[in-house]
C-alpha positions as CSV (number, residue, x, y, z in Angstrom):
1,X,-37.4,-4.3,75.7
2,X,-39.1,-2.5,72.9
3,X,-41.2,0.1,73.2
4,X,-44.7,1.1,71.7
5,X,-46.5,4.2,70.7
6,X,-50.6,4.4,71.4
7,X,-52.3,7.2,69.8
8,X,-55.3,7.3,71.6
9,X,-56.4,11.0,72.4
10,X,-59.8,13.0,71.5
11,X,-62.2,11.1,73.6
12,X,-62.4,9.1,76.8
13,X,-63.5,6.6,74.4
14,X,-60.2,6.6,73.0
15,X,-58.0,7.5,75.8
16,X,-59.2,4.9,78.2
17,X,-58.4,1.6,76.4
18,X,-55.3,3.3,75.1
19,X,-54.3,3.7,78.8
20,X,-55.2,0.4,79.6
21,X,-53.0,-0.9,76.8
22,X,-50.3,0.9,78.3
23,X,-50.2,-0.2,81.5
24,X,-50.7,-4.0,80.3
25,X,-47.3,-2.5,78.3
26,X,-45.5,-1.8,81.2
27,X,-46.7,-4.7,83.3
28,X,-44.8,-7.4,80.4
29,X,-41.6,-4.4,81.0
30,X,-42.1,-2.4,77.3
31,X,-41.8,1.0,77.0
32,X,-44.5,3.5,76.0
33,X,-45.6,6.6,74.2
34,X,-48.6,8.2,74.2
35,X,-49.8,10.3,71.0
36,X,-52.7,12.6,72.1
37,X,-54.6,15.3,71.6
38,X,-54.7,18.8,73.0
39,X,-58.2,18.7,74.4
40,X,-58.9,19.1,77.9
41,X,-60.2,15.4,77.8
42,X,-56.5,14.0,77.8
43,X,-55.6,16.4,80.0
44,X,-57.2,15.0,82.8
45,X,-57.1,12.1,82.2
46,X,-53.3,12.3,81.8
47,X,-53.5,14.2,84.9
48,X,-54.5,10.5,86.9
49,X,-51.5,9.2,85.0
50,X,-48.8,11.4,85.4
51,X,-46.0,8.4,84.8
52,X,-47.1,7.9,81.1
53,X,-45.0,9.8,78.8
54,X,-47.3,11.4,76.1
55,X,-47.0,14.0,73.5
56,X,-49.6,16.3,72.5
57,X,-50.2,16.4,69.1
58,X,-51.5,19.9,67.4
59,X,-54.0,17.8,65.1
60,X,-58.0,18.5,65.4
61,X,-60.7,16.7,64.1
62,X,-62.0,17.1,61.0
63,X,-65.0,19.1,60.1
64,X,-65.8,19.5,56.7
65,X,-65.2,22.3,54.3
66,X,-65.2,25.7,56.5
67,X,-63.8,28.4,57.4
68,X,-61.5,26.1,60.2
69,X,-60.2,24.3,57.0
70,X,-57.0,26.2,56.0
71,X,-56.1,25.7,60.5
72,X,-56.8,22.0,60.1
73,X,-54.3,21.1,57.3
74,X,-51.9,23.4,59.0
75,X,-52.0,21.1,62.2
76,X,-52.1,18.0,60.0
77,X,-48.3,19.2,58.6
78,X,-47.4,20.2,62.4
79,X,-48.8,16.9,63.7
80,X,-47.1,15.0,61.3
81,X,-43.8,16.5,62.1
82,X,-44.4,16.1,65.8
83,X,-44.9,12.6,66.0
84,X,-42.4,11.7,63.5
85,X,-39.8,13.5,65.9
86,X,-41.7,11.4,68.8
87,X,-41.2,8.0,67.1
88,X,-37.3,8.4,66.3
89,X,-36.3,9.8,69.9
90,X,-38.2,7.0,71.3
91,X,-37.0,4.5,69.0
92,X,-40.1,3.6,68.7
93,X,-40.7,-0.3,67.7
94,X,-44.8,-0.3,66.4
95,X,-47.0,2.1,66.7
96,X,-51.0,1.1,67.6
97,X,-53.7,3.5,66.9
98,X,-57.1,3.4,69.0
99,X,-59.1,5.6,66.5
100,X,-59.9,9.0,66.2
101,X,-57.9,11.7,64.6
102,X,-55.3,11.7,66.9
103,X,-54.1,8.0,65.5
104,X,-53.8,9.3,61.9
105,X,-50.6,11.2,61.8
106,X,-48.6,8.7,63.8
107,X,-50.1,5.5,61.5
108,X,-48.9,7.5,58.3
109,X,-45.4,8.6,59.8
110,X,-44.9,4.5,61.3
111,X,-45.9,3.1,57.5
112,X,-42.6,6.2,56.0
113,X,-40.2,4.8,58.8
114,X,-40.8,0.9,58.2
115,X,-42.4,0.4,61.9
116,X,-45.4,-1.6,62.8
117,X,-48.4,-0.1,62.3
118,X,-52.1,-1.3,63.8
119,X,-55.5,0.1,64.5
120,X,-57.8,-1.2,66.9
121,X,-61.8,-0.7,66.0
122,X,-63.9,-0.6,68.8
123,X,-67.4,-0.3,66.6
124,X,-68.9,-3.0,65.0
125,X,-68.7,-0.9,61.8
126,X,-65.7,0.7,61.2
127,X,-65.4,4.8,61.0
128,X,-63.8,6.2,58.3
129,X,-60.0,6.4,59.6
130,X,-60.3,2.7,59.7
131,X,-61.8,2.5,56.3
132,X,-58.6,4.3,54.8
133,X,-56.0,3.1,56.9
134,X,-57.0,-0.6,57.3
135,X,-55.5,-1.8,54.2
136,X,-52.4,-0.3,54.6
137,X,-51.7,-1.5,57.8
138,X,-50.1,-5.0,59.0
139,X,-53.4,-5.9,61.4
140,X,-57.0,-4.0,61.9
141,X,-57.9,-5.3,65.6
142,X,-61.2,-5.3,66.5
143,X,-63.6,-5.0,69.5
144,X,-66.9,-6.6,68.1
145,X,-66.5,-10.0,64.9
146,X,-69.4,-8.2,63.3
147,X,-66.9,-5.2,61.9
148,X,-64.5,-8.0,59.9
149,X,-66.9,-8.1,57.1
150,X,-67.0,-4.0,56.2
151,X,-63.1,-4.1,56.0
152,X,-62.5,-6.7,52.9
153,X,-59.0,-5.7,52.5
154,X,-57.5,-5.9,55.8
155,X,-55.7,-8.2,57.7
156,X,-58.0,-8.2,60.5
157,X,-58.0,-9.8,64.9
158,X,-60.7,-9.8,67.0
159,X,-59.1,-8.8,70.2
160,X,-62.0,-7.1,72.4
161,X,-62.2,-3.7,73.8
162,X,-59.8,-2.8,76.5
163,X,-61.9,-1.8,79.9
164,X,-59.9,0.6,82.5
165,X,-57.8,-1.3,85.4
166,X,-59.8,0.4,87.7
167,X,-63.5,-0.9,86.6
168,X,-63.0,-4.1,89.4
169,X,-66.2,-5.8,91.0
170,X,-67.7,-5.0,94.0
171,X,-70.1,-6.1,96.5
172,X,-73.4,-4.9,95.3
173,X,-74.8,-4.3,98.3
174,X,-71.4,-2.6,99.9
175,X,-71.6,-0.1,96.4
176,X,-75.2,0.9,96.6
177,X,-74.2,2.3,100.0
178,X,-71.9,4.3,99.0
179,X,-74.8,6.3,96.9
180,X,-76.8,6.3,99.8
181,X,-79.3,3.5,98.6
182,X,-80.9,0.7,99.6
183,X,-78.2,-2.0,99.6
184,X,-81.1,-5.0,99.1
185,X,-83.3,-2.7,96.6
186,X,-83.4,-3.5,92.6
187,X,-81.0,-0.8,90.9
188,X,-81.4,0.6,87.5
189,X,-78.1,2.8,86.6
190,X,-79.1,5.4,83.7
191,X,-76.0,6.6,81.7
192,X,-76.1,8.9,78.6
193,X,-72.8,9.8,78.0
194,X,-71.0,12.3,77.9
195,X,-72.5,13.8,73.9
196,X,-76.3,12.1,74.8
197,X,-77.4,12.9,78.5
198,X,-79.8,15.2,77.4
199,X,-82.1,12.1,74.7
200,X,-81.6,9.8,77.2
201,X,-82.5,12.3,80.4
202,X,-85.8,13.2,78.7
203,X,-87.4,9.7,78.2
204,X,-86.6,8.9,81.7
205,X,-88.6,12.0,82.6
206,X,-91.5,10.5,81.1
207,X,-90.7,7.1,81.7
208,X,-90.5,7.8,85.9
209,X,-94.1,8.3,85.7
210,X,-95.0,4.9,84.5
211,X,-92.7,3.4,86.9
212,X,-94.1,4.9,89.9
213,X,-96.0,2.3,91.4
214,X,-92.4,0.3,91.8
215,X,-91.1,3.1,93.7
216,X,-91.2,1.3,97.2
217,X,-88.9,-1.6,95.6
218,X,-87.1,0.5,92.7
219,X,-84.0,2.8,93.0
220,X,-82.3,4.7,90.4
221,X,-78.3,5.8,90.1
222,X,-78.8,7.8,87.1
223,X,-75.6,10.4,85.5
224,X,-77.5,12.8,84.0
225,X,-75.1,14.9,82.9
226,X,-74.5,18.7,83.5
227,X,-77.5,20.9,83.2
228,X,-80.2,18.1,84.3
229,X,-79.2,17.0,87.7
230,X,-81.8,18.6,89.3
231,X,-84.5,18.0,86.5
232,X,-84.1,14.6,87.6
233,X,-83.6,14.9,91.0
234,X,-87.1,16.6,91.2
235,X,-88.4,14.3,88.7
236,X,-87.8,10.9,90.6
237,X,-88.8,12.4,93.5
238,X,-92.2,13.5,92.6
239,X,-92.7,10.0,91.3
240,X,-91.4,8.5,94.2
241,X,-88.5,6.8,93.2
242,X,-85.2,6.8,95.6
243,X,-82.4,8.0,93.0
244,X,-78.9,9.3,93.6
245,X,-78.7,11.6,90.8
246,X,-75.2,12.6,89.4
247,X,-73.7,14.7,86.6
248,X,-71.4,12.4,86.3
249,X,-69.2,9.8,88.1
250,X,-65.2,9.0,88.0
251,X,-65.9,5.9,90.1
252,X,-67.4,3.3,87.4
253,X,-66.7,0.6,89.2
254,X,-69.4,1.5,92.0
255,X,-72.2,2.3,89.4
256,X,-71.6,-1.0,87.8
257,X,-71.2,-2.8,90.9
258,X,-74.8,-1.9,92.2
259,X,-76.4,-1.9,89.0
260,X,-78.8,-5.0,88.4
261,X,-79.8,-3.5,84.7
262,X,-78.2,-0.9,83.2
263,X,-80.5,2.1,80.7
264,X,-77.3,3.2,78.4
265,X,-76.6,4.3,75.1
266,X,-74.3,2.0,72.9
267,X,-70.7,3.0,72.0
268,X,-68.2,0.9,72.1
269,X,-66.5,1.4,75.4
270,X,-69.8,1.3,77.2
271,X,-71.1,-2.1,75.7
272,X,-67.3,-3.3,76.5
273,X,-67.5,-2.5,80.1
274,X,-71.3,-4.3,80.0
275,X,-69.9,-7.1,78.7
276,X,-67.0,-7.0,81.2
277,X,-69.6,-6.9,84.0
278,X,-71.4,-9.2,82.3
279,X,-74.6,-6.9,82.5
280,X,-78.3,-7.0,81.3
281,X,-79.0,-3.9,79.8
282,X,-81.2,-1.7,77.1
283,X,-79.8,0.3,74.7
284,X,-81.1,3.2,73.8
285,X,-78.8,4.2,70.9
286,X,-77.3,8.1,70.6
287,X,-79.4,9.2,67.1
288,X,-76.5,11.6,65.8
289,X,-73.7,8.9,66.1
290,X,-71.6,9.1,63.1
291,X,-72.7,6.6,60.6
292,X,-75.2,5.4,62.7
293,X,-72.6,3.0,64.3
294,X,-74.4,3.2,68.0
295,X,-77.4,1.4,66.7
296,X,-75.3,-1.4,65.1
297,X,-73.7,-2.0,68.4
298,X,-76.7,-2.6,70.3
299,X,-78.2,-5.1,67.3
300,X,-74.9,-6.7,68.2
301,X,-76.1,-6.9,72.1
302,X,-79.2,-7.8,71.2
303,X,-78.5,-10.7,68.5
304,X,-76.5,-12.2,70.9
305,X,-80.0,-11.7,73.7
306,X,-77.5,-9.6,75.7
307,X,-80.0,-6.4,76.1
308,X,-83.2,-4.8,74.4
309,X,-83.0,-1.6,72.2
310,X,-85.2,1.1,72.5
311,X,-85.1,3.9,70.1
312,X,-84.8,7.5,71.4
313,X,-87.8,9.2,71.4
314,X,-87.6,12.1,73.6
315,X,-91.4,13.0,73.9
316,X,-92.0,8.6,74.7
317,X,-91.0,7.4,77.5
318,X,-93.1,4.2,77.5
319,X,-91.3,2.2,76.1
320,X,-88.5,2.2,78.0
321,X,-90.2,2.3,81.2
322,X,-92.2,-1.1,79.9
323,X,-88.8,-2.9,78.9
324,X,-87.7,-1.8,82.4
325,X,-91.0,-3.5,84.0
326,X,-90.6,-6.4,82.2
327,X,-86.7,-6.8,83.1
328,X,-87.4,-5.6,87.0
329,X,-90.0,-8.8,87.1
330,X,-88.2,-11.6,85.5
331,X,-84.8,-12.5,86.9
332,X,-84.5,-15.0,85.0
333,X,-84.3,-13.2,81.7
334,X,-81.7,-10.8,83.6
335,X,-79.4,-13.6,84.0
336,X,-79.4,-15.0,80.8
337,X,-78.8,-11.5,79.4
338,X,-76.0,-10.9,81.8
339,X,-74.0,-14.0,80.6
340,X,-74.8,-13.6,76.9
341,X,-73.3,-10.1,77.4
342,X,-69.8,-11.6,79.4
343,X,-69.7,-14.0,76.0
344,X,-69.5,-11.0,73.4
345,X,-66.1,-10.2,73.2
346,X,-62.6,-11.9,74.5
347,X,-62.5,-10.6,78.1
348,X,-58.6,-10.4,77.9
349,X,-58.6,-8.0,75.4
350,X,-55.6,-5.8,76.8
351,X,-53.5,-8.7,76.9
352,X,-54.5,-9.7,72.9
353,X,-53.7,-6.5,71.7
354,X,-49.9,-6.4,73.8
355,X,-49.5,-9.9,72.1
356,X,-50.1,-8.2,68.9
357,X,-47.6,-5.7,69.6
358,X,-44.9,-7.4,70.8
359,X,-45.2,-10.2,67.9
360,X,-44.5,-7.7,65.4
361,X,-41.5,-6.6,67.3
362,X,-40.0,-9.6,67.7
């Protein structure tokens, strides 16, 4: 059986469906390779998967013209040497990238040995390493339809965003429990992510206020990140609102599980997992996302009446608190939401993608 290279390192973002992808690999018997980066990131998370083989490439992420500049170009060469050294002791049959700069010296090094090469776009416009590489590569696959028309000259799939194997559903009520809530309660999880906690954290400062008359039939599992845990501990407390407040939380699935809307910002492996939970939710897009590519992920959500978008303004919280009034008193909209946001994407993307793969082998 052949096997496959991911590159997937740099972020959870691109680490996570890249893992998923390779264990959907090994399930079907292919062998596989992980290209990643040298950040601690895909450390850890490599760490939960010890069986994966991976190499650690010496490349970092571009940022502009600096005094880093002369150190980046020297771990481009390195990188390139390191994965092309990767992908002939593996004998390597195609080589998938998930985006990011840890995918770009792999790609080029696949397209100089005559192997496979695809890139999977999880945005729903693409970012610049998929602008340059899309062309040149036998299939673009992509997370959201919307992104096909911002890549004219590339073969392109829409495959869906791989979700992680362990983000399974559980009984709401059973998962509320295990935060200490209220297992009958209405639960609102709050998730910033790991670059825009802090945005997110200070509208729901304000916003708490306004929501305080729902307190005795409101509960909040909000990961706040970091430094604000006990901001917002205090915070929902004084406006008495039961919360479990987190920095943040390596059990997904439970957050999701007793969530019955979700306050999130909208990259692309958060509005995946929404859609895998089929989830109402309202967006409140990350402001410094490059290219602005978080707010055209939630007009995707939104179009399709999958969630509400909210701009961030950190000194405002009323608007979010009245979008999360008006969602905590009609169920009905909640619903409709939740299944317009299971309709999104294909919700077997891992096994797409793997088809992809082993296609092009063949």
């Amino acid at each position: 059986m052949p096997t496959f290279a991911i590159a997937c390192g740099g972020t959870g973002g691109h680490l996570f469906p890249g893992v998923a992808v390779a264990r959907a690999c090994i399930r079907r018997g292919h062998g596989v390779l992980l290209f990643v980066s040298r950040k601690q990131v895909d450390r850890d998370i490599l760490a939960a998967n010890p069986d994966l083989p991976a190499v650690a490439l010496s490349a970092t992420g571009w940022t502009g013209l600096n005094s880093r500049t002369p150190a980046f170009f020297l771990n481009l060469w390195r990188s390139l040497a390191e994965a092309r050294a990767a992908l002939r002791q593996h004998r390597v049959a195609a080589v998938l990238g998930m985006g990011g700069f840890t995918c770009a010296p792999p790609l080029l090094q696949a397209r100089r040995l005559g192997l496979p090469a695809f890139l999977h776009e999880s945005n729903a416009i693409p970012g610049k390493v998929t602008r340059w590489f899309g062309p040149r590569l036998n299939k673009v696959l992509l997370g959201l339809p919307d992104c096909a028309q911002h890549l004219p000259g590339a073969h392109t799939a829409v495959t869906g965003t791989p979700v992680r194997e362990s983000l399974i559903r559980l009984d709401p009520a059973a998962a509320r429990s295990a935060f200490s809530l209220d297992p009958q309660r209405f639960t609102v999880a709050v998730m910033g992510g790991s670059q825009g906690a802090v945005g997110l954290n200070e509208m729901m400062l304000r916003a708490a206020a306004d929501l305080a008359d729902l307190g005795p039939q409101l509960q909040v599992i909000h990961l706040a990140g970091p430094t604000d845990k006990g901001l917002m501990g205090a915070n929902y407390q004084r406006a008495g609102i039961k919360a479990e407040v987190l920095p943040f939380c390596h059990e997904m699935e439970k957050v999701y599980s007793a969530a019955d809307l979700v306050v999130a910002r909208s990259g692309a492996s958060s509005g995946a997992e929404l859609a895998h939970y089929g989830l109402p939710s309202i967006l409140v897009p990350y402001p410094q996302a490059a290219e602005d590519h978080q707010t055209r992920n939630a007009e995707v959500f939104v179009r399709a009446g999958a969630a509400r978008l909210v701009p961030q303004k950190r000194d405002d919280g009323a608007p979010l608190a009245r979008a999360i009034r008006d969602l905590f008193h009609d169920a009905s909209a909640r619903q409709t939401m939740g299944q317009a946001a299971r309709a999104i994407a294909p919700s077997d993307a891992t096994e797409r993608i793997v088809q992809e793969l082993e296609h092009a082998a063949a």
